[in-house]
C-alpha angles and dihedrals in degrees: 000000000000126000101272100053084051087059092047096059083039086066090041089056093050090051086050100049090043094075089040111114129167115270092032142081101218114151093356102128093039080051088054106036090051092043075060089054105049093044081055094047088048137079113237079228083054114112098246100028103102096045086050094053083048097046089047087053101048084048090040093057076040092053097042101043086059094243132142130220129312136202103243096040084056084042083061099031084062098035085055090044105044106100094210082071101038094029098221132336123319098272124181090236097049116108120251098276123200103280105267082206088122095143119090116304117306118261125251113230122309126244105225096208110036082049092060093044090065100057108135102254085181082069105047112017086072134141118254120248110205118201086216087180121055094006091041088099091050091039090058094048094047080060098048089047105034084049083053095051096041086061090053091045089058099053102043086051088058090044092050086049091062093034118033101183094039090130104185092059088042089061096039085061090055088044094060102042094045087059107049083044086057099055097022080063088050098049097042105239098148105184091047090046099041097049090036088053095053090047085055103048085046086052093051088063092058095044089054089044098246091119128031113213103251116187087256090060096043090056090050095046092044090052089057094040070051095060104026080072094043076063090048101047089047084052092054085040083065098044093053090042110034105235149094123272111257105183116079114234112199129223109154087092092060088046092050089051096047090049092056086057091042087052111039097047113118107229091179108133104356093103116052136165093265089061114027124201107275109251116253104197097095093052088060086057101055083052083062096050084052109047144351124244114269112274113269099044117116114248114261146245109307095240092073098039091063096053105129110234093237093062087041082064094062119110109198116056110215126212102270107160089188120052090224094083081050097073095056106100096219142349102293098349107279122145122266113245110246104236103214125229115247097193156050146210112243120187109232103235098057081052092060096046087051097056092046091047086059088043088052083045085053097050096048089055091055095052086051099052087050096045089063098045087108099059121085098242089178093093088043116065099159085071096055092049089051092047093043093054083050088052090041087044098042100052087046093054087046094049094041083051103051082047094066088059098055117102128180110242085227085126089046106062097036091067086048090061090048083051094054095045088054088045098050090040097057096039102045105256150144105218114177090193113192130193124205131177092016092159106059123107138243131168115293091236083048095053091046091053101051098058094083091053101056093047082057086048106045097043093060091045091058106037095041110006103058107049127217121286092255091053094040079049099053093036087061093253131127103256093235107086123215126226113174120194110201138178125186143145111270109176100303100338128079101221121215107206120186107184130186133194090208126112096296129214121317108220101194089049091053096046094045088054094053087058092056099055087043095250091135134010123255085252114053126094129222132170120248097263095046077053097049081055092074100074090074092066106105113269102006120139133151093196102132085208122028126214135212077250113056145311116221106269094013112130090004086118081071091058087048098049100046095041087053087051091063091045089242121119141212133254123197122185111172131170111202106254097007104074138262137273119210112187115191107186112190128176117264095246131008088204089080141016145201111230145170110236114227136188118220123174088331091312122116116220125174117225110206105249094221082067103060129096090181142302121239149157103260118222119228090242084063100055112081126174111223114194106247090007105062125196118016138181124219118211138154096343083303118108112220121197117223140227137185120219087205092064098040091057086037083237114157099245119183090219095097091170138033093246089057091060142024129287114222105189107217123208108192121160094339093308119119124195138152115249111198115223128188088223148341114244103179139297117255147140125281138179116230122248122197107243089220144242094307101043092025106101087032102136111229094051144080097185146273138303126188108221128208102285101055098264130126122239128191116234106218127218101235087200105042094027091092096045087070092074116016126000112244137215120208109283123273124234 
């Protein structure tokens, strides 16, 4: 490096030390990383080489023993920068100089690791103490916006991962940690802001392309993105409960961890005088327009006290050498256009009243509409009109309403693609996840239930779908296996696919296995999908070895149980050595329904409308009696079985037999049957009532509606309906 890029860094140096005070550790690791580069850029036959080796050793003891300024390193560190004792910057040409070393003895080399093993732990692993009075407003926005950036965090570190240079999400990660480091300092909580602090001086390194984001360093800086919201999550804890956190979460072992990479990167060669070291000073001062300092820390140096707020907003920190241009609030003065703010924070539970205030609204139009069935409308037309702008009002509020619900599971599947690199790495194996339809939208109670199954699902994907790279290899495959995770819109459903190119179900394995825990007979016959169906029973697996992290088929109850509670169903479709297809297709909403109203002994239900194949008058000809199976309906080559609601909710019904009443065929996770109703009344939209503490959990049924007229209907469980009266096998062709 020539002279003027050892000025440069010169310059650099003097920025840095300028916000340096005693008791912080402002600026410590940029003072150290720049001292690297100027002994690099030096001769050791340099003058000032040898005072510079000495000053990074003395910061770099400082930096690894977790300790902040002090007043005589900064005594040394201004003695070695003042230019009346050195005279200017170490230059090549520059005659030998008395040494400026006037501090304690120089150190000798530091030992990197005993040095980080004596990072004081007393001063960092703490419990935090929460204001939860005056601060308790602050302290529930930190969580809202700290939970927001830690999910950015997570996905621009897998991005990096899979792009290292990849410099937007490299400064998005700074951002962000900058970010939760400023107000966690506010408002003095000392583990989030100490561990978030070093993360971010180790991310200032990449971003000036002094460290590339290995895998390694990824791990290490997930697992603190991991416990940073453990921290997060304690601090909400408190707020909910009132009181102050009681268990210690550490964090002096991740620090110590980041330091080592912070340390031990070679920044030889990386800067050079085409393309000088960005200037850091500006991105200190966004910290200031942030947040202010924890309480306790000195105030530092005056060049960054007299920032204008209006220069601290900018993003992007331009190159600026000298701390005077810094004080200029924009380029040319002119003012910085406000971006305005396109959303807002709702607490949950003011969103939920909402919504059953519109279904309450819904509810009331319908009554009214009913209520003046009996007036002839047809002279007055003022009042269809009327009645016509409430019908057009009322379904825009409702679906306005529903809308506001709707999140995009976006968060979802992203920790879904952390999950799957944990998974391959511990496993061995080389996973290519892709996501697809990220950005559409499902119920927010829907998007809260399916997390658990995909975890089930991908899990087993990864640990026995996909195999290991030698046998992808032999078996003529790449030996990165690919797993894509996919949403999308199919008729009145959103579908959430999750596809895999790995060795697939093997039907006769799974059937044979159901044979052996006595779920079929030997001589019953089933189709592959009604097969594949099996794994879902609790405990089936057909894995000859099982694994801590899953067994085929192992958890996918789970799947089952929670994709039944939201009234969707799942899809397989598998092909023995090619991969494997699950299609869970869930309703669009779970506030309201679409359901066919039916009359039984006198009593109205409501059968969900995705569930039905068709409802019909059976012939005679159609009804046959098997022995063990009972009645049965014959339609189209395929053999129903049939139920009768009467009987399931033990009603005196006057249909004695199938051909008295009507036949809805029922298609529920891949299960058909035949349900017998006295009567069909219409087909129309409901929302959805809890039926309250004491029915709530009653199997059969989903909840309640009130129709138009007043009455109350029950809404049935098309899965679970069945299971109140006789256990069913799959049906039989």
């Amino acid at each position: 490096m020539g002279s003027d890029s050892t000025n440069e860094i010169w310059q650099n140096l003097q920025s840095e030390a300028a916000l340096a005070s005693p008791g912080n550790d402002e600026a410590l690791l940029p003072v150290y990383s720049l001292l690297g580069d100027l002994t690099e850029s030096m001769q050791e036959s340099d003058s000032g080489f040898a005072d510079a080796m000495k000053m990074r050793e003395a910061i770099e003891e400082l930096f690894l023993s977790g300790g902040t300024w002090t007043e005589s390193i900064l005594a040394d560190l201004k003695h070695f920068l003042n230019p009346e004792t050195t005279g200017a910057a170490p230059d090549a040409a520059s005659p030998e100089p008395e040494s400026v070393w006037q501090g304690p003895e120089a150190p000798a080399a530091t030992n990197a690791e005993a040095a980080i093993e004596a990072v004081d732990t007393s001063q960092i692993d703490v419990l935090m103490v929460l204001d939860l009075g005056e601060n308790s407003e602050l302290l529930e926005e930190f969580v809202n916006e700290a939970s927001e950036h830690l999910d950015e965090i997570e996905n621009a570190l897998l991005k990096v991962e899979h792009n290292p240079e990849d410099e937007d999400s490299i400064h998005s990660l700074f951002r962000s940690f900058h970010t939760i480091k400023g107000v966690s300092g506010f408002l003095e909580l000392i583990p989030i802001n100490k561990l978030s602090h070093d993360v971010e001086s180790l991310l200032d390194l990449a971003r000036n392309h002094k460290l590339v984001l290995d895998s390694d360093i990824i791990s290490v800086l997930l697992q603190s993105r991991d416990r940073l919201l453990q921290l997060v999550q304690q601090v909400q804890i408190g707020l909910q409960s009132h009181q102050q956190p009681e268990a210690l979460i550490p964090v002096a072992d991740l620090i110590t961890s980041v330091r080592q990479l912070a340390i031990s990167t070679p920044t030889a060669g990386v800067a050079s005088a085409a393309e000088p070291t960005p200037e850091p000073v500006e991105t200190k001062t966004t910290e200031l327009a942030q947040a202010p300092e924890p309480t306790g820390a000195e105030p530092l140096a005056q060049p960054k006290a007299e920032l204008p707020a209006a220069a601290a907003r900018q993003e992007k920190p331009a190159p600026a050498p000298q701390a005077a241009p810094l004080q200029q609030a924009t380029q040319d003065n002119k003012p910085v256009a406000e971006i305005k703010d396109t959303s807002i924070r709702v607490n949950i539970d003011k969103l939920d009243t909402l919504v059953d205030s519109v279904g309450e609204l819904v509810i009331l139009e319908s009554q009214l509409l009913n209520s003046l069935e009996g007036i002839d409308r047809s002279d007055n037309s003022q009042l269809q009109k009327q009645l016509n702008q409430l019908r057009r009002i009322v379904r825009s509020l409702q679906n306005d309403a529903l809308a506001i619900r709707m999140v995009p599971v976006r968060q979802t599947f992203r920790k879904m693609e952390r999950l799957a690199r944990e998974l391959s790495r511990k496993l061995g194996k080389n996973v290519d996840f892709i996501l697809s339809g990220e950005d559409t939208e499902l119920d927010r109670t829907m998007v809260e239930v399916i997390g658990d199954p995909l975890v089930h699902m991908i899990r087993n994907a990864v640990d026995h779908g996909l195999e290991d790279p030698e046998t992808r290899v032999r078996n003529g495959k790449n030996e990165t296996g690919t797993i894509k995770l996919s949403a999308f819109h199919q008729g009145g459903y959103v579908v959430l696919e999750l596809r895999d190119d790995g060795r697939g179900l093997n039907a006769e394995r799974i059937h044979s296995k159901a044979i052996e825990k006595g779920l079929v007979q030997p001589n019953q016959k089933f189709s592959n999908e009604e097969i594949f169906h099996f794994i879902f029973r609790p405990g089936f697996s057909t894995a000859e070895k099982l694994t801590d992290v899953s067994g085929r088929g192992v958890g996918l109850d789970v799947v089952r149980k929670n994709i039944e509670g939201l009234r969707g169903k799942v899809e397989i479709k598998s092909e023995d050595g090619e991969g494997t297809v699950f299609s869970i297709k869930l309703p669009l909403t779970l506030a309201i329904i679409e359901g066919l109203v039916v009359k039984v002994a006198g009593d109205t239900y409501i059968l969900p409308a995705t569930s039905i194949r068709v409802a019909l008058k059976p012939e005679k000809a159609q009804l046959k009696r098997i022995h063990g199976r009972g009645e049965t309906l014959s339609m189209r080559g395929e053999i129903i079985p049939l139920f009768y609601l009467s009987h399931i909710f033990d009603s005196k019904s006057s249909v004695r037999k199938a051909d008295d009443g009507i036949v809805v065929v029922i298609d529920a996770f891949n299960r058909t049957y035949g349900l017998v109703v006295d009567e069909l009344i219409s087909k129309q939209e409901v929302v959805i009532k809890s039926l309250g503490p004491v029915t709530r959990n009653l199997p059969g049924l989903l909840g309640g509606a009130i129709l138009g007229d007043g009455s109350i209907a029950l809404i049935v469980d098309p899965v679970n309906i069945v299971d109140r009266d006789v256990k069913q096998s799959v049906r039989t062709k």
